[in-house]
Backbone of each chain as ProteinMPNN parsed JSONL, in Angstrom:
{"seq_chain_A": "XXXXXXXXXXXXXXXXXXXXXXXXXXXXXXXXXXXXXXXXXXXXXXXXXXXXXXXXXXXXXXXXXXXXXXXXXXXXXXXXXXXXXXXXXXXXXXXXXXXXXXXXXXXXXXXXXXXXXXXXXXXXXXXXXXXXX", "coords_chain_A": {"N_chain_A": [[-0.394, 19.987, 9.583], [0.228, 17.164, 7.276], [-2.724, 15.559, 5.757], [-3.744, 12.269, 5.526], [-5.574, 10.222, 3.549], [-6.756, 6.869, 4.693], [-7.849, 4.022, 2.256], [-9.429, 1.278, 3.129], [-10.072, -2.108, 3.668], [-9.095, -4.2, 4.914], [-8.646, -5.053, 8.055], [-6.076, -5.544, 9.753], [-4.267, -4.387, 7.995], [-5.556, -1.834, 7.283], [-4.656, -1.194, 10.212], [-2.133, -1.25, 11.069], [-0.798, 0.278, 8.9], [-2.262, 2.934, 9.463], [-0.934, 3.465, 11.612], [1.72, 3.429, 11.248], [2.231, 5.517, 9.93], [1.027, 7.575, 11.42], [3.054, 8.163, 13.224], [4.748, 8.974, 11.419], [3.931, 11.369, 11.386], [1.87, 11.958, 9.448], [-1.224, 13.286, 9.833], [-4.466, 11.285, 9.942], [-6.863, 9.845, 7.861], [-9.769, 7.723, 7.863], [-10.924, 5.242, 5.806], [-13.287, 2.345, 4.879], [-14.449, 0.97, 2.933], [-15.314, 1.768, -0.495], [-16.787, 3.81, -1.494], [-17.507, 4.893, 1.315], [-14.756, 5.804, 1.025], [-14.69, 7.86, -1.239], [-16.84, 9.454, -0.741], [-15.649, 10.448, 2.481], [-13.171, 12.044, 1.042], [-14.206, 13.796, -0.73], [-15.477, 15.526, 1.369], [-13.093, 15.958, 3.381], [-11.08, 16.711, 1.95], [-8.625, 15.509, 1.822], [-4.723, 15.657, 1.27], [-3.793, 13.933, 0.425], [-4.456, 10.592, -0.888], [-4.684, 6.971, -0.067], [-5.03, 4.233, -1.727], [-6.616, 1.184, -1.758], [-7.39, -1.593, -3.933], [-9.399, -3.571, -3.976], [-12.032, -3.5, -2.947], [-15.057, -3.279, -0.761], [-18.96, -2.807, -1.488], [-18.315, 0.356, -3.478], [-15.49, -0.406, -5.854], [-11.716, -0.382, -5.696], [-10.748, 1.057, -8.311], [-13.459, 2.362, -9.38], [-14.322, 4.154, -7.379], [-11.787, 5.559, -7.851], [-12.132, 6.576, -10.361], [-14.673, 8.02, -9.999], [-13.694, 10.027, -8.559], [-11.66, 11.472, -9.544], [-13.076, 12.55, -11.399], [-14.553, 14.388, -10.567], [-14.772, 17.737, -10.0], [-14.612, 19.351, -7.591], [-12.387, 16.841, -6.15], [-10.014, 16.015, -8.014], [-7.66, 17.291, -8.08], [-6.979, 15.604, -5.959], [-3.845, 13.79, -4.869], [-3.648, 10.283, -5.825], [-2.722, 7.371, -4.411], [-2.652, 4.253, -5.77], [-2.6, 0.636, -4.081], [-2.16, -2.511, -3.524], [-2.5, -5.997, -3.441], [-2.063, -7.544, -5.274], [0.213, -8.397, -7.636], [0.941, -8.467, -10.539], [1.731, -6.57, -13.712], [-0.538, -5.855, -15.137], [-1.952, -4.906, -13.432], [-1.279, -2.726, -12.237], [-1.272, -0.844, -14.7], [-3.925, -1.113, -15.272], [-4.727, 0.439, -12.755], [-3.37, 2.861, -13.303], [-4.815, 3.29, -15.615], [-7.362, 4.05, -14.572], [-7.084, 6.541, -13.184], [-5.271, 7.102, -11.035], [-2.54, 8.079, -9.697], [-0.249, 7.228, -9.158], [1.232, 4.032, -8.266], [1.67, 1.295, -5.361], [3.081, -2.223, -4.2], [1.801, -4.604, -1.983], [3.199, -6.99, -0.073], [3.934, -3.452, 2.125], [6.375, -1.758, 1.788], [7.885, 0.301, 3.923], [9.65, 2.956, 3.198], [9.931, 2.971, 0.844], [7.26, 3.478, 0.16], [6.715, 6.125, 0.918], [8.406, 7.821, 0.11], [7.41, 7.772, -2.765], [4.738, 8.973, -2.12], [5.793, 11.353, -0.938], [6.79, 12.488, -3.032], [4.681, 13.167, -4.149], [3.018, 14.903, -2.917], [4.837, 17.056, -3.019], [4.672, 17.855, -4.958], [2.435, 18.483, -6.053], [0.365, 16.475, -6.688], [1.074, 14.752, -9.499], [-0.575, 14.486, -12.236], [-1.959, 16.642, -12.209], [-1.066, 19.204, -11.437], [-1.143, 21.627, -12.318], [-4.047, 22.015, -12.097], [-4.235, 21.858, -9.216], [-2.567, 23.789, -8.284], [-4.118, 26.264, -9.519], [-6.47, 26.045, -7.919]], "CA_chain_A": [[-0.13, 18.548, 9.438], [-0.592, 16.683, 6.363], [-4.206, 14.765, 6.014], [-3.817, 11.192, 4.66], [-7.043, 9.263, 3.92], [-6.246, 5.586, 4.008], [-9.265, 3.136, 2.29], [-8.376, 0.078, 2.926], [-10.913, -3.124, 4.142], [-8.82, -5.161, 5.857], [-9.153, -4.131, 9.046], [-4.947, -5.245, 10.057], [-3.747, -3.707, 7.141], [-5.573, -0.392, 8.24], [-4.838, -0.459, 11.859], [-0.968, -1.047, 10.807], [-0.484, 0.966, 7.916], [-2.13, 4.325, 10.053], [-0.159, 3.703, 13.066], [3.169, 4.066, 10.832], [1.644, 7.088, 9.255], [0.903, 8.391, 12.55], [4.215, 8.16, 13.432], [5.589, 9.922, 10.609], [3.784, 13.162, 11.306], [0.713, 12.293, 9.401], [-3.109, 13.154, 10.04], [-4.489, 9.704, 8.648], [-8.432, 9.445, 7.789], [-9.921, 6.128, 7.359], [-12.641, 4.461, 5.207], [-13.421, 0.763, 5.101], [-14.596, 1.114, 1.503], [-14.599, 2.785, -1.804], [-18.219, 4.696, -0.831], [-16.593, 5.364, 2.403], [-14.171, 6.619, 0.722], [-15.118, 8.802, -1.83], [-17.492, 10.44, 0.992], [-14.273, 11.206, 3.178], [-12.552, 12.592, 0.277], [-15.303, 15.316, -1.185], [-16.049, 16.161, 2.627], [-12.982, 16.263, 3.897], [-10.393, 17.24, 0.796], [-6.869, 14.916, 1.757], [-3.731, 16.181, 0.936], [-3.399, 12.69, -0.306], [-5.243, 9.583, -1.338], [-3.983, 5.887, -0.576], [-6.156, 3.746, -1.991], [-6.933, -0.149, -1.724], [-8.274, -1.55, -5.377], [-9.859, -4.834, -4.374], [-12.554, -3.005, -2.154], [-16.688, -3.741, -0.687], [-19.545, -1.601, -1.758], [-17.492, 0.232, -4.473], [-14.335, -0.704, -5.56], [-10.961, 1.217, -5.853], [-10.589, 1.731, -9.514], [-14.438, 2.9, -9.968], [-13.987, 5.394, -6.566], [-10.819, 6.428, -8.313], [-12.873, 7.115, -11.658], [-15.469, 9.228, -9.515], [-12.986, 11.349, -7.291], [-10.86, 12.07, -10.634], [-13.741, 13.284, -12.391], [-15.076, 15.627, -9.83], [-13.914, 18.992, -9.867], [-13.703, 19.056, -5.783], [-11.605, 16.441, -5.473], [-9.061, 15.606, -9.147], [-6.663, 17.552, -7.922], [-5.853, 14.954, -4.57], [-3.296, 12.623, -5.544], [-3.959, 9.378, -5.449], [-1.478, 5.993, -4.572], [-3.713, 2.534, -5.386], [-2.099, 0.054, -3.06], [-2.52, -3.77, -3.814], [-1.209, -7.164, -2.802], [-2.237, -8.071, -6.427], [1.694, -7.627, -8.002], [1.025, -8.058, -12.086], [2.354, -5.678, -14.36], [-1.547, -5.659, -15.579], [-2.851, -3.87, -12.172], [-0.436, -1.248, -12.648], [-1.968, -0.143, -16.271], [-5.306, -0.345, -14.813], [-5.204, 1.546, -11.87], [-3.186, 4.574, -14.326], [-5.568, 3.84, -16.177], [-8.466, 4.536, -13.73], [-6.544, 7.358, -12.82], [-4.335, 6.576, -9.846], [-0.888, 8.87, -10.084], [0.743, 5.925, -8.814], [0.912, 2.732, -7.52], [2.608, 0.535, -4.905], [2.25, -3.176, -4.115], [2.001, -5.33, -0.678], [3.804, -6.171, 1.327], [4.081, -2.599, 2.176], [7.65, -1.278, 2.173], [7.239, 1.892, 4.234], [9.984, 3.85, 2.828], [9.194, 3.376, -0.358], [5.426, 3.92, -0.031], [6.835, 7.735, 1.37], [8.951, 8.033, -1.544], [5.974, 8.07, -3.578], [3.582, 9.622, -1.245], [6.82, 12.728, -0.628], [7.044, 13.234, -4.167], [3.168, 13.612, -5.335], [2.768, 16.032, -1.82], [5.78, 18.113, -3.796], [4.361, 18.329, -7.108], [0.968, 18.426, -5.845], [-0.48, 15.893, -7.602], [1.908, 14.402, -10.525], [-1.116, 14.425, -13.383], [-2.571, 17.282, -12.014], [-0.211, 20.14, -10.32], [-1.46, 22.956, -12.717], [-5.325, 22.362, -11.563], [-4.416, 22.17, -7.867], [-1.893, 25.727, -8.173], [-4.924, 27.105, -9.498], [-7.349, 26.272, -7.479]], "C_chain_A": [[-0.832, 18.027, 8.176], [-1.464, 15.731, 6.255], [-3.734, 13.299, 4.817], [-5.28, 10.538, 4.847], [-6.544, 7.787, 3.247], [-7.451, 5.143, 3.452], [-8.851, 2.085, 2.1], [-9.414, -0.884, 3.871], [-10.614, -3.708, 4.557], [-8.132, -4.768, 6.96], [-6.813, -4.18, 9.977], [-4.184, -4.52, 9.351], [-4.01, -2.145, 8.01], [-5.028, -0.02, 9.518], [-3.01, -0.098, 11.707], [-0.472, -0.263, 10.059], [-1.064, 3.175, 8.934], [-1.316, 4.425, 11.431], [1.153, 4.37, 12.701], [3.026, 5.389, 10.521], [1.642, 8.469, 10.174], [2.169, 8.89, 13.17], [5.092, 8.738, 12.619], [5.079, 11.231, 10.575], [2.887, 13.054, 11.009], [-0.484, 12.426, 9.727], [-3.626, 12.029, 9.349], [-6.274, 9.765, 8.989], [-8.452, 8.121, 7.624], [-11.036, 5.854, 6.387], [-12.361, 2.984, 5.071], [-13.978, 0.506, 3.871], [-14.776, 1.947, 0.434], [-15.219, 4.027, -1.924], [-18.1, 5.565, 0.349], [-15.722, 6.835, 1.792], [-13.921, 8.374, 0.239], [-15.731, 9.74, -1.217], [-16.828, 11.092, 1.493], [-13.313, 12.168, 1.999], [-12.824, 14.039, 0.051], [-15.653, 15.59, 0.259], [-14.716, 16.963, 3.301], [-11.25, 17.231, 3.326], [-9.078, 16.931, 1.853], [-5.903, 15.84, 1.284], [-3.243, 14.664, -0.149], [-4.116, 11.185, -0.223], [-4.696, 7.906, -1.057], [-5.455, 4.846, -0.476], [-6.135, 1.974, -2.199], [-8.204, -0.362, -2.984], [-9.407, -2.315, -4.686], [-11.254, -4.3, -2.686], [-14.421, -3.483, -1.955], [-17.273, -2.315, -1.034], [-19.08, -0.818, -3.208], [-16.475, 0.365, -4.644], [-12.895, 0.525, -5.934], [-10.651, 1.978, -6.751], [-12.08, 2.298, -9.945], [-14.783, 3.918, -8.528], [-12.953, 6.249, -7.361], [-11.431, 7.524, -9.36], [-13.813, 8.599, -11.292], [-14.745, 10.101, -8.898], [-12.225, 11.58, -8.422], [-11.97, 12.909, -11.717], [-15.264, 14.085, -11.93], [-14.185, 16.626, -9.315], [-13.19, 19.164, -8.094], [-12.518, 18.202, -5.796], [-10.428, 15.896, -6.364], [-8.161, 16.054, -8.926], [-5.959, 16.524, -7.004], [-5.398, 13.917, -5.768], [-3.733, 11.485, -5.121], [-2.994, 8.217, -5.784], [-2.462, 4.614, -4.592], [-2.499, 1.885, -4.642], [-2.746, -1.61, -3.754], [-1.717, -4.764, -3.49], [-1.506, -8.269, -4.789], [-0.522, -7.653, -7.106], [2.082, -7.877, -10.209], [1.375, -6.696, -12.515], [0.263, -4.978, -14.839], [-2.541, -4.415, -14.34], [-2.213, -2.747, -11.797], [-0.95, -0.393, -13.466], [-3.281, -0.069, -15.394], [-5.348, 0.386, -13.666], [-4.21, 2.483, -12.351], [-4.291, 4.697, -14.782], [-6.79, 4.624, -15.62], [-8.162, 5.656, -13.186], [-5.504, 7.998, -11.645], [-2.939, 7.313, -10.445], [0.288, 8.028, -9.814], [0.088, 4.777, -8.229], [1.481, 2.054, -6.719], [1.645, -0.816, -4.573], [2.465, -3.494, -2.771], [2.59, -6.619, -0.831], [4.328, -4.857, 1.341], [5.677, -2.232, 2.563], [7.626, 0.237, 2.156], [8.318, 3.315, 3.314], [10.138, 3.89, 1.542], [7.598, 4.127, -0.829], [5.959, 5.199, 0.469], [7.599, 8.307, 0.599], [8.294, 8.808, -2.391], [4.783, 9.589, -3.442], [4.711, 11.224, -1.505], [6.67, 13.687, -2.101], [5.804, 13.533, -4.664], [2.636, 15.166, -4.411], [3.559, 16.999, -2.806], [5.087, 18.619, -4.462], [2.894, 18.538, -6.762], [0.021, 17.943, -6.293], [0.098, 15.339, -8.788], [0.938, 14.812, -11.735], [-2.351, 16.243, -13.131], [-2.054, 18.767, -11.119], [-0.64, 21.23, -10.748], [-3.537, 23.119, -12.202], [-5.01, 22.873, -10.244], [-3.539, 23.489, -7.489], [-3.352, 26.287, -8.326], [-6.257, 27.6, -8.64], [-7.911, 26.455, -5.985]], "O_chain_A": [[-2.014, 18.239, 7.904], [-1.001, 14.703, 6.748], [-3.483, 13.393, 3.615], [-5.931, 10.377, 5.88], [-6.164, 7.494, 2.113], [-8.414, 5.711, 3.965], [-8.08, 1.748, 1.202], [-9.615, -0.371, 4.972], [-11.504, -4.403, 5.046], [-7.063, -4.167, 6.855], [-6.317, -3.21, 10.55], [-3.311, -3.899, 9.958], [-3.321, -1.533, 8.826], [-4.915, 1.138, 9.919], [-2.542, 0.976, 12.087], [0.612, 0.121, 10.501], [-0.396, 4.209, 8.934], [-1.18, 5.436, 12.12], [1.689, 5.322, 13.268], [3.781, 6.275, 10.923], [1.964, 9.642, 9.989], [2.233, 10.043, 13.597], [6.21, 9.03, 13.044], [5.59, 12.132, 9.91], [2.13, 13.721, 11.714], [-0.968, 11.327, 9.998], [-3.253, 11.801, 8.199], [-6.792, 9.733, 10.106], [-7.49, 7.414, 7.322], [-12.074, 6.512, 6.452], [-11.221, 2.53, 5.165], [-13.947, -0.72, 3.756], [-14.245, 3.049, 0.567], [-14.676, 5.071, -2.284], [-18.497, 6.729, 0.402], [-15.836, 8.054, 1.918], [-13.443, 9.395, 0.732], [-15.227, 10.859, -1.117], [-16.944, 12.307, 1.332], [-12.752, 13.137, 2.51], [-12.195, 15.051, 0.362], [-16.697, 16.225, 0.111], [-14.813, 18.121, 3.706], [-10.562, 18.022, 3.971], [-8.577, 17.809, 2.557], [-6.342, 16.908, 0.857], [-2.538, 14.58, -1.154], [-4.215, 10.786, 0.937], [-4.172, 7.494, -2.092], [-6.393, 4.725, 0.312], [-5.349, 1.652, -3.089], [-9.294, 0.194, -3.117], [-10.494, -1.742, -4.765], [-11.167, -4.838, -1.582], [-15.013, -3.969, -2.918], [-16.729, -1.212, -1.0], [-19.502, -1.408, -4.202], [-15.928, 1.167, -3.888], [-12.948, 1.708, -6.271], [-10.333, 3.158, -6.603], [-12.001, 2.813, -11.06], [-15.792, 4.583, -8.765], [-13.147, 7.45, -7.548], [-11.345, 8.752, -9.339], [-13.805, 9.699, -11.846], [-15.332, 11.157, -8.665], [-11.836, 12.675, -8.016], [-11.656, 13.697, -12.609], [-16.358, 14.293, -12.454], [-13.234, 16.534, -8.539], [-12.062, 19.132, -7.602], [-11.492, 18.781, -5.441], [-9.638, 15.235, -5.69], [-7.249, 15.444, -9.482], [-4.736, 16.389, -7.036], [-5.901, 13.457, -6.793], [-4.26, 11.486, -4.009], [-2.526, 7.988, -6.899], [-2.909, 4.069, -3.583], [-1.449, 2.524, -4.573], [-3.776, -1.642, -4.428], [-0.511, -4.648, -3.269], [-1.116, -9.38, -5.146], [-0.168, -6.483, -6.965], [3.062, -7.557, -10.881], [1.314, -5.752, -11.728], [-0.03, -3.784, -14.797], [-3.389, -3.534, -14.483], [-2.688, -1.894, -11.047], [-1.13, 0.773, -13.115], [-3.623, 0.991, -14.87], [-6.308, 1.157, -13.672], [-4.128, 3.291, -11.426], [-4.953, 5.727, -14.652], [-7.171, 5.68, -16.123], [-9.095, 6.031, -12.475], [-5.121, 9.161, -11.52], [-2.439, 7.046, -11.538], [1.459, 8.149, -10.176], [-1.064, 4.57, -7.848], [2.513, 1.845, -7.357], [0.418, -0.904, -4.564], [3.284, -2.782, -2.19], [2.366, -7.265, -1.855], [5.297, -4.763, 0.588], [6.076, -2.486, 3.7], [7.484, 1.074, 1.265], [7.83, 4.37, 2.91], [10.52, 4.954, 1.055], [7.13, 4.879, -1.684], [4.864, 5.753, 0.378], [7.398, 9.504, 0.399], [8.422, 9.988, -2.716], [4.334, 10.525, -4.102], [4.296, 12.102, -2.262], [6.521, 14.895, -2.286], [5.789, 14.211, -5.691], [2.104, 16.163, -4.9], [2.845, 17.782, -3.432], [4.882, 19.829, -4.563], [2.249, 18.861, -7.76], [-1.063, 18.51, -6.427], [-0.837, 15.507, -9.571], [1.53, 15.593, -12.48], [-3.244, 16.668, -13.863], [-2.753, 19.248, -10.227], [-0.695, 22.119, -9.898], [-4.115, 24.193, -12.041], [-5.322, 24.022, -9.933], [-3.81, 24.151, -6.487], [-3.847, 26.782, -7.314], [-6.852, 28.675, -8.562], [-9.092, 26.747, -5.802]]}, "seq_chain_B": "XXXXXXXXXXXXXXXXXXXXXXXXXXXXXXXXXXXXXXXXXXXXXXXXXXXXXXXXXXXXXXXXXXXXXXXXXXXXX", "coords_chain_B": {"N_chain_B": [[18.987, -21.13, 11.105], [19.894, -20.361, 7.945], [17.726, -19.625, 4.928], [17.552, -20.616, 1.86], [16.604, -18.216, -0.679], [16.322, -18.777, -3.579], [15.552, -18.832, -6.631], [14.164, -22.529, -7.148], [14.639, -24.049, -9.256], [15.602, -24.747, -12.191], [14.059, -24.416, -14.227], [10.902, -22.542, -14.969], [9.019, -20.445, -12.79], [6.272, -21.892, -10.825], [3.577, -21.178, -11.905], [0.573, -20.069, -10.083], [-2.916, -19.849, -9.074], [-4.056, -16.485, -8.984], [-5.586, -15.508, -7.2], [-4.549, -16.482, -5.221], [-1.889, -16.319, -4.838], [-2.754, -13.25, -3.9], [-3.579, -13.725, -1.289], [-1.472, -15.065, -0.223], [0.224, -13.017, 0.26], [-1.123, -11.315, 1.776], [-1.873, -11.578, 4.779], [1.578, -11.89, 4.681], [1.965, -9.123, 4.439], [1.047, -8.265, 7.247], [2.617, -9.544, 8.758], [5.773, -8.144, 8.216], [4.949, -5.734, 8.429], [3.757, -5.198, 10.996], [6.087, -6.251, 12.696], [8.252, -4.484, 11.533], [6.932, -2.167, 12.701], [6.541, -2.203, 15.637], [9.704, -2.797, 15.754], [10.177, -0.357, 15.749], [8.571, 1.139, 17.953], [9.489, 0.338, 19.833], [12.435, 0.822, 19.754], [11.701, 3.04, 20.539], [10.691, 3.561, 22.897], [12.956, 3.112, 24.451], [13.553, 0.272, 24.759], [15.612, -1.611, 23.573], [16.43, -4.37, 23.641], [14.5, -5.98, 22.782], [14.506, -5.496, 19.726], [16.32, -7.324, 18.156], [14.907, -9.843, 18.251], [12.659, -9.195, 17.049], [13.586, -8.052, 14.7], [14.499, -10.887, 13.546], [12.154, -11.927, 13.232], [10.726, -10.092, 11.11], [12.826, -10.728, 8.846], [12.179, -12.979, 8.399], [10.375, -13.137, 7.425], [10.539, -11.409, 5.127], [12.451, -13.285, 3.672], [10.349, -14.973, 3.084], [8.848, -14.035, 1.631], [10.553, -13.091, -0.462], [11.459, -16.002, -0.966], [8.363, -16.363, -2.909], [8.335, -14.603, -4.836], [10.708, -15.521, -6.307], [10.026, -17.603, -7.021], [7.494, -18.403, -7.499], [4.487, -17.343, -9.862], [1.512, -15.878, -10.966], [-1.074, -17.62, -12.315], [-2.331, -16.295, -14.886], [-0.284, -14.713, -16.22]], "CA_chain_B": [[19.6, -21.652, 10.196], [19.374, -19.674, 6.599], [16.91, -20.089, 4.091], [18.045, -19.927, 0.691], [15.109, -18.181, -1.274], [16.669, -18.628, -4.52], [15.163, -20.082, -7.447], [14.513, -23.976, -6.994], [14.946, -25.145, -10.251], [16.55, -23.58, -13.444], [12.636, -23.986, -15.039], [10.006, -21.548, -15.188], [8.087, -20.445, -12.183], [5.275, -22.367, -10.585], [1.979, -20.668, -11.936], [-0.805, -20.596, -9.008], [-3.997, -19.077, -9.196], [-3.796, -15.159, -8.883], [-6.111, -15.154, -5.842], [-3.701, -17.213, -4.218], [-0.869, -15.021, -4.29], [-2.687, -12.35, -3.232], [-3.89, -14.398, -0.271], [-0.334, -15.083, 0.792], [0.835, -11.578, 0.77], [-1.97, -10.03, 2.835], [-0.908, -11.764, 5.801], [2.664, -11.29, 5.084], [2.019, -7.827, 4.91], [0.708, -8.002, 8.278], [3.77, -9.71, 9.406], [6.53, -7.362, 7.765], [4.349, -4.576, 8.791], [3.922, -5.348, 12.489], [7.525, -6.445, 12.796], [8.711, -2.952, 11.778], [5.89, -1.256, 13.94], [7.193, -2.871, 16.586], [10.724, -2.722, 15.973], [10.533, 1.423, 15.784], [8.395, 1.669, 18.998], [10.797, -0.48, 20.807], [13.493, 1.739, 19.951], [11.523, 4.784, 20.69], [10.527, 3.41, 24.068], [14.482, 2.314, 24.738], [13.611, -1.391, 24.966], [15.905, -2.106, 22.349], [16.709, -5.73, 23.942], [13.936, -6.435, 22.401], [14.728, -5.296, 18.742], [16.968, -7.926, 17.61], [13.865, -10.718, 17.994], [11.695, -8.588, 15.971], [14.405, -8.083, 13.595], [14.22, -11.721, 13.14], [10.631, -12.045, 12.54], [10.869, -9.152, 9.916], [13.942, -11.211, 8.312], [11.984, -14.518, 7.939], [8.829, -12.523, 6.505], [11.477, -11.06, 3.986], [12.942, -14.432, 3.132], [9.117, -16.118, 2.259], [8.422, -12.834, -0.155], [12.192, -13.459, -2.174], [10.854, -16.943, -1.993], [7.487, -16.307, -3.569], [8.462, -13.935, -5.763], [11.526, -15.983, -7.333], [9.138, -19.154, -7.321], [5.905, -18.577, -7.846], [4.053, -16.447, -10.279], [0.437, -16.137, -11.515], [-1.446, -17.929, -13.693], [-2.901, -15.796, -16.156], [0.489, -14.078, -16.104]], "C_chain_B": [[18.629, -20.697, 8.793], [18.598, -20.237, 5.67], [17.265, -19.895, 2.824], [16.592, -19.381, -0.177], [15.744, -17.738, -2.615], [15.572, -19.703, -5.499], [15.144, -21.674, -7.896], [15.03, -24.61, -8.166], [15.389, -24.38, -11.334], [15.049, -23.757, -14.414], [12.083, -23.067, -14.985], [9.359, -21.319, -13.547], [7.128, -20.855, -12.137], [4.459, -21.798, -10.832], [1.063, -21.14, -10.554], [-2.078, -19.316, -9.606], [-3.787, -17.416, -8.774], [-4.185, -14.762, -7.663], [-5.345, -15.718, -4.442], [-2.373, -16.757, -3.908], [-0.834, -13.781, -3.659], [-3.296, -12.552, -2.138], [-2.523, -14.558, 0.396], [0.432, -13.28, 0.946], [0.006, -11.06, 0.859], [-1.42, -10.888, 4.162], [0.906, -11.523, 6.364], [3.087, -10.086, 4.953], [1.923, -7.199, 6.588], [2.052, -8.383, 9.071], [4.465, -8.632, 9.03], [6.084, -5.813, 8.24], [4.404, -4.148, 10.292], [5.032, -4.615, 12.749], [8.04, -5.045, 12.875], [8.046, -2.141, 12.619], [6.52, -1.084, 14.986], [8.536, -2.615, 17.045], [10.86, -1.122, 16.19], [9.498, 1.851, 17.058], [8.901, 1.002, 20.225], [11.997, 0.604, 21.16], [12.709, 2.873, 20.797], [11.375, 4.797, 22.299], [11.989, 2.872, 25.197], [14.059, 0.745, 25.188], [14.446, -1.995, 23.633], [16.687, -3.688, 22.426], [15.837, -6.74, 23.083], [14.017, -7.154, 20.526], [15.454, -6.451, 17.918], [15.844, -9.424, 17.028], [13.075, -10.414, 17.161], [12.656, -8.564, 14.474], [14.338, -10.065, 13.019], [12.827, -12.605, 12.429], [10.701, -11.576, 11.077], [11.86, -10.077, 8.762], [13.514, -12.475, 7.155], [10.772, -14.279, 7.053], [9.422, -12.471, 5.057], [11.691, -12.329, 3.31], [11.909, -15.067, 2.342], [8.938, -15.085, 1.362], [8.798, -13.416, -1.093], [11.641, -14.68, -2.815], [9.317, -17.076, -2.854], [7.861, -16.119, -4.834], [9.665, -14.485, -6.175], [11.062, -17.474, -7.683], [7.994, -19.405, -7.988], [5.532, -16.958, -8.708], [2.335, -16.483, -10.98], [-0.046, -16.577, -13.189], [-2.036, -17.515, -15.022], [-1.702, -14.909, -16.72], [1.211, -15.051, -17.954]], "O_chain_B": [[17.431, -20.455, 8.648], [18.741, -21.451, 5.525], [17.311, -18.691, 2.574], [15.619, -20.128, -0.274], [15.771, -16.537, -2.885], [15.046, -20.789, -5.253], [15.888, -22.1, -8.779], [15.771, -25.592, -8.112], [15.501, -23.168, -11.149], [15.059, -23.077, -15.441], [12.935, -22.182, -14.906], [9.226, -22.434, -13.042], [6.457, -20.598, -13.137], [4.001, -21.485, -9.733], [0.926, -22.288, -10.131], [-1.997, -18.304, -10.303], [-2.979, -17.418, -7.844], [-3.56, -13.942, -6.99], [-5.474, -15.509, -3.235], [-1.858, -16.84, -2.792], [0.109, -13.201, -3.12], [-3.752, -11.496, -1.699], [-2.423, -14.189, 1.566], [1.053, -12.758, 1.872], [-0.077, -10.09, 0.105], [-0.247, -10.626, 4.431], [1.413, -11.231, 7.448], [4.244, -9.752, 5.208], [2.434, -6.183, 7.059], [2.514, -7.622, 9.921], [3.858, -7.663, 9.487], [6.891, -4.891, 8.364], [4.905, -3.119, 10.744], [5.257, -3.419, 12.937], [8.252, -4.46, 13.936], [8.704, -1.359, 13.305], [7.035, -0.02, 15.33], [8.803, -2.309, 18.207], [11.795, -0.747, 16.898], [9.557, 3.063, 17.265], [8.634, 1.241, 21.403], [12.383, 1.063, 22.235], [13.282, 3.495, 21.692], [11.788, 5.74, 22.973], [11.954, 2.417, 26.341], [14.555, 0.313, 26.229], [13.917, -2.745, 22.812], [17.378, -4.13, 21.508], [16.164, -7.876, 22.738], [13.816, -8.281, 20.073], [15.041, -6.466, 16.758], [15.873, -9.936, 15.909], [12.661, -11.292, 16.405], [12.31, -9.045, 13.395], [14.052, -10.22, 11.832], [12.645, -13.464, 11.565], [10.729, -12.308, 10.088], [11.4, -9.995, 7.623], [13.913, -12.843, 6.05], [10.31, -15.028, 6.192], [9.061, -13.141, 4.09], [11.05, -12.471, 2.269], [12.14, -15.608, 1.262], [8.879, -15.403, 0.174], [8.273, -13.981, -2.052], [11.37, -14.893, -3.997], [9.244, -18.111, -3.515], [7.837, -16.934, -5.756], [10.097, -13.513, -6.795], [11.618, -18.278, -8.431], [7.625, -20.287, -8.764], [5.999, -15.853, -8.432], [2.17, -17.518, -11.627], [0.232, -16.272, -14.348], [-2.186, -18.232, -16.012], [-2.006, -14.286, -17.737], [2.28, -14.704, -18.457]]}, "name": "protein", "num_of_chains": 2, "seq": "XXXXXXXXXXXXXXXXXXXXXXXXXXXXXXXXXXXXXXXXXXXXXXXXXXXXXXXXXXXXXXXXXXXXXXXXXXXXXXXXXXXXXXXXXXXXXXXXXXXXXXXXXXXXXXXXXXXXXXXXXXXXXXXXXXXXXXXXXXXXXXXXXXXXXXXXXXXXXXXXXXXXXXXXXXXXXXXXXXXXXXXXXXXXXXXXXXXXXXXXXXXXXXXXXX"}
């Protein structure tokens, strides 16, 4: 079964967003912030990353920064997630290293779209580390 | 009765504060989110008497998005 780790702070978001998850087959981790996160990540190595920017403790583009630029864990893909919907929070969470992005309101079969195709490729920015390693 | 969630006026979109858009769509995530929850363990449980009410929830969630998002847009935007 594939391991999703949601991080995501608002506590209906999470409870709704892993129930669907659950329901599609996946294993779903949780964290409640970016520290959280990152923790669950390097401990428990996802298959896949969905990540909430606007996060407590630390946030999702400076978790992203640290789990992309540790060998353990650059290979998981990672989807930022936001109810922020600028064109501007797109560029920064690529830039922070995020393989994608979707916004909220969550439209589930798009968000599995996403999620289907980075599981494939194993990572969109990163498929030749995670073959190798 | 239908909602039209078309663009009110042939001007520009209302600018609001940025935090304020993403204040209205975290709740209507929660709606739209539910709603479908809901509507797919309805089915799964055969209560699908139910489904059509939820479908309406989900509908009216949909409708305030279109209208956000063909009304309103942020201000630093």
């Amino acid at each position: 079964m594939l391991k999703i780790l949601l991080v995501e702070d608002n506590e209906l978001n999470r409870d709704m967003l892993s129930r669907r998850l659950l329901r599609k087959g996946y294993d779903v981790l949780i964290a409640k912030d970016g520290a959280e996160g990152a923790a669950i990540a390097t401990s428990e190595r996802p298959d896949l990353i969905l990540m909430d920017m606007s996060l407590p403790v630390i946030d999702g583009w400076e978790a992203t920064r640290t789990l992309k630029a540790t060998e353990k864990t650059k290979s998981i893909p990672i989807i930022a997630l936001t109810a922020h919907a600028m064109s501007t929070d797109r560029d920064k969470a690529i830039e922070a290293g995020c393989d994608d992005y979707d916004t909220k309101p969550i439209e589930l079969s798009r968000l599995l779209g996403k999620m289907e195709a980075l599981l494939e490729s194993g990572g969109a920015n990163t498929s030749q580390i995670r073959m190798n390693s | 009765m239908s909602v039209s969630t078309k663009p009110r006026t042939q001007s520009a979109p209302t600018a609001v504060p940025c935090d304020l858009l993403h204040d209205l769509r975290t709740p209507l995530n929660h709606i739209l989110g539910y709603s479908e929850l809901l509507m797919e363990q309805m089915r799964a449980a055969g209560h699908e008497e139910y489904v059509p009410h939820l479908e309406k929830i989900r509908k009216a969630g949909h409708d305030l998005l279109d209208l956000m998002n063909n009304n309103l847009t942020t201000e630093a935007e």
